[in-house]
C-alpha positions as a printed Julia matrix, in Angstrom:
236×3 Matrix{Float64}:
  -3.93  45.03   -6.22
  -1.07  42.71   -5.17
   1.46  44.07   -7.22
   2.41  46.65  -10.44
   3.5   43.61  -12.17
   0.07  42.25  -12.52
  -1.09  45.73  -13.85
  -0.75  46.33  -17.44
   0.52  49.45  -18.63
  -2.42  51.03  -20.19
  -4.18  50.09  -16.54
  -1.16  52.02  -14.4
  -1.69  55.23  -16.97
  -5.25  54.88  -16.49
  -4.49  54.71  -12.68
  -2.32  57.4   -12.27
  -5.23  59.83  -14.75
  -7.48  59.35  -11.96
  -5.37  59.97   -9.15
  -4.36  63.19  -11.05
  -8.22  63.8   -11.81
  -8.16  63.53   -7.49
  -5.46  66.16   -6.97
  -6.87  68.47   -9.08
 -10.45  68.62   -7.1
 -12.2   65.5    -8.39
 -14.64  63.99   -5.73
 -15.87  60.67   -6.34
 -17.95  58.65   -3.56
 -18.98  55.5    -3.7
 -21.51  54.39   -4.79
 -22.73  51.56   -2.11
 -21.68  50.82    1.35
 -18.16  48.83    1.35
 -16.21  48.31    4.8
 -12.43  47.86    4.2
 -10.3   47.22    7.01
  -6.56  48.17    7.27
  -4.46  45.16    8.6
  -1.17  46.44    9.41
   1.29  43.74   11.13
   4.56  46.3    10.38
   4.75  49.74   11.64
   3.66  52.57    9.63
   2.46  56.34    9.33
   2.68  57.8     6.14
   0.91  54.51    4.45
  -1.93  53.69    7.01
  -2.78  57.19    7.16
  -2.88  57.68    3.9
  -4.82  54.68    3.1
  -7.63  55.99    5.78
  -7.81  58.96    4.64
  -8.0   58.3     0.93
 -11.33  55.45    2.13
 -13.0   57.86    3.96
 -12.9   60.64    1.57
 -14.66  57.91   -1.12
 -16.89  57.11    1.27
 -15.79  53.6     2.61
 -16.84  52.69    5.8
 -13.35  51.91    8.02
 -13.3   49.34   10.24
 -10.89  49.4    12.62
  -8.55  46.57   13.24
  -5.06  46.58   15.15
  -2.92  43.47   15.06
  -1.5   44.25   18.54
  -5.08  43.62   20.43
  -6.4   41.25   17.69
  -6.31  37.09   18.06
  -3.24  37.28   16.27
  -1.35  37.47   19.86
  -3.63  34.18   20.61
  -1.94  31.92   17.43
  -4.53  33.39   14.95
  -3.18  32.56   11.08
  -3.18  35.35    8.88
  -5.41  33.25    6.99
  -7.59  32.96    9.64
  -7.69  36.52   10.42
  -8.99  36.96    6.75
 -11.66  34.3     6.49
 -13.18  35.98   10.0
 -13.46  39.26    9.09
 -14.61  38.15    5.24
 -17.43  36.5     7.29
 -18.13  39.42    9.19
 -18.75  40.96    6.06
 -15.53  43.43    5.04
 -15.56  43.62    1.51
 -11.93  45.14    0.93
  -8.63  44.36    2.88
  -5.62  46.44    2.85
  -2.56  44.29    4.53
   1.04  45.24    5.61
   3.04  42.34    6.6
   6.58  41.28    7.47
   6.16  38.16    5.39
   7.29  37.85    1.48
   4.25  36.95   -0.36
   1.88  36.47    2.27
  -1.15  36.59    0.08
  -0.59  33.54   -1.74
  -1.63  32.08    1.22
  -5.05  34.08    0.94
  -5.05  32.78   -3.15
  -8.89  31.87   -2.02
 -10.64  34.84   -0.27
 -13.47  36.32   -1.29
 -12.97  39.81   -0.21
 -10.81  42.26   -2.34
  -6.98  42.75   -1.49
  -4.69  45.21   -1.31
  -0.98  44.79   -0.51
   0.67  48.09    1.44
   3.95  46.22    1.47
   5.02  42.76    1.92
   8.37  42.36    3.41
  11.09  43.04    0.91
   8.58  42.13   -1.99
   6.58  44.9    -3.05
   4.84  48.35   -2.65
   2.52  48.9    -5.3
   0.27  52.2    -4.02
   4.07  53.78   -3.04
   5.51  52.82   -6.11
   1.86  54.82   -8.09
   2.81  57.85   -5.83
   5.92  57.86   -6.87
   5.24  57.16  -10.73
   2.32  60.44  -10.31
   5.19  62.34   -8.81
   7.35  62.21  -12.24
   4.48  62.41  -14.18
   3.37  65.66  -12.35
   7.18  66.88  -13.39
   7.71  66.15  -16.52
   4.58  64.59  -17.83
   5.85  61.56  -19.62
   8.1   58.75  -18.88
   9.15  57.68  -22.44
  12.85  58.74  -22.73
  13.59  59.73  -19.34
  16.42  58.16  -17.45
  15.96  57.23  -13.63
  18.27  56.39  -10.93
  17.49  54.23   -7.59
  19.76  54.61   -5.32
  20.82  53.03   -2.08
  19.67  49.73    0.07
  18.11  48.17   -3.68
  18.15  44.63   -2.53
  15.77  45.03    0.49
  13.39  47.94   -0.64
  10.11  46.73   -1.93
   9.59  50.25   -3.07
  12.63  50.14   -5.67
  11.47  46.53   -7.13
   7.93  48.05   -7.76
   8.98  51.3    -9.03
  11.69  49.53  -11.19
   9.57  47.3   -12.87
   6.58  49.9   -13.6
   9.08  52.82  -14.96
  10.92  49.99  -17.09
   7.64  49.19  -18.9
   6.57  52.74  -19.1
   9.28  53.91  -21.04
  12.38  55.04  -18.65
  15.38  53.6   -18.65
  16.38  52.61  -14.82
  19.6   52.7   -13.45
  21.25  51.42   -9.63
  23.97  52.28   -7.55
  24.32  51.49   -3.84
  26.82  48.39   -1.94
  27.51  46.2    -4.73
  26.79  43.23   -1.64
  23.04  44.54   -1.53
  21.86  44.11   -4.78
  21.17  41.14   -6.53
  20.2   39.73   -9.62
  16.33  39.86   -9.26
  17.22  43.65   -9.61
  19.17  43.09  -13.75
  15.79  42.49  -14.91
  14.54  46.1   -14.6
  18.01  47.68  -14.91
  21.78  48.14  -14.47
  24.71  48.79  -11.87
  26.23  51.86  -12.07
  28.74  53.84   -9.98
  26.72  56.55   -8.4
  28.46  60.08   -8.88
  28.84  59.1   -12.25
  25.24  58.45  -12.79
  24.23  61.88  -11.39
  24.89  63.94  -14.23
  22.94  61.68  -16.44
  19.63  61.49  -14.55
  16.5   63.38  -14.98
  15.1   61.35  -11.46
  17.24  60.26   -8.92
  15.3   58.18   -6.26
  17.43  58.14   -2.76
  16.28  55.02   -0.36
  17.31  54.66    3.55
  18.74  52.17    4.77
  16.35  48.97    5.57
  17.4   48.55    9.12
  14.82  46.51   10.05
  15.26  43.72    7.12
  18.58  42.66    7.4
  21.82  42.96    9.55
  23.9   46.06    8.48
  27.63  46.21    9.12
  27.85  49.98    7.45
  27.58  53.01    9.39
  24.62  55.77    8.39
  27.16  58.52    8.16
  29.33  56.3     5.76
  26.19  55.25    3.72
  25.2   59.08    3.39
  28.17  60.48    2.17
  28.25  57.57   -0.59
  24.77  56.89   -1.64
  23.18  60.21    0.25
  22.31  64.07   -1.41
  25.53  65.99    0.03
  25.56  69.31   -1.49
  27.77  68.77   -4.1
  26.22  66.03   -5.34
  23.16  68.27   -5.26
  25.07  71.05   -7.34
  25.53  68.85  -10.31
């Protein structure tokens, strides 16, 4: 799973079944030994955890791997890194990286992928917990009208979500500094001032700022009280 984009829609509803299926008590194990490894080259919690956690509890047998101690630090190609542990025999990789598109470079390994975020590109599994999350609310997403707010240009997380809710139905709408969003982002919806999108929203989807992608001349109190939930925003 590289990205939603290569999903089709009947496959994300089917997806997002299952995962409901999981919250409400489903146990499914499976059934022969896979290893999966979790390569993380960009910090995370919520996502490595979450990954771990989900392999264990179907089963999987983790292998750890951590870039920091890894022959990465000795000039070792991300490529490389792939090939070795494919050879070692790890049947499923789940890769965080810094780089845009880093898997075309891994277009011929053997081993099964999946991308937990690749720099400003996209975040598929984040963008399915956030598509189960409004269809735990309202059950549908035909009709409903969603707004993604903030730092749009550099989220991965509002170009996956964007894209999936478009073809599922909802009509998506942005707001944020005009100067951070581009025109990859008209595809899957439209500019809008933000307090006048409020009232018109059934989702509103707030993102931080991505300090760590790009230079940022605004100040986080600034950015809050224009793109953030004050409490009379929340009152509407």
């Amino acid at each position: 799973m590289i990205k939603l984009s290569r999903i089709s829609k009947e496959e994300i509803e089917k997806i997002l079944d299952m995962a409901l299926d999981f919250a409400n008590g489903k146990v499914c194990k499976a059934k022969s030994d896979i290893f999966v490894s979790n390569l993380f080259f960009e910090d995370s919690t919520r996502t490595r955890v979450s990954f771990e956690v989900a392999e264990r509890k179907l089963g999987l047998h983790v292998i750890p791997f951590d870039a920091q101690t890894s022959s990465v630090n000795k000039g070792e190609t991300l490529y490389d890194t792939i090939k070795t542990i494919e050879s070692i025999g790890i049947d499923l990789a789940v890769i965080r990286h810094k780089k845009d598109r880093y898997y075309d470079e891994l277009i011929d390994a053997d081993l099964s992928l999946i991308n937990a975020g690749d720099g400003i590109g996209h975040h598929p599994s984040q963008s399915l917990l956030d598509l189960m999350t409004i269809k735990q609310e309202f059950g549908k997403f035909e009709g409903l009208t969603v707004g993604i707010i903030g730092d749009v240009k550099h989220s991965r997380v509002a170009n996956s979500d964007a894209d999936a809710l478009r073809r599922l139905g909802a009509k998506v709408f942005f707001s944020g500094p005009e100067d951070w969003f581009g025109q990859g982002e008209m595809m899957n919806g439209t500019f809008r001032n933000f307090d006048d999108l409020i009232p018109e929203v059934d989702v509103l989807m707030l993102l931080r700022i991505q300090h760590e992608r790009h230079r940022n001349e605004m100040q986080i109190s600034d950015y809050l009280n224009k793109y953030g939930l004050t409490k009379e925003r929340e009152q509407r």
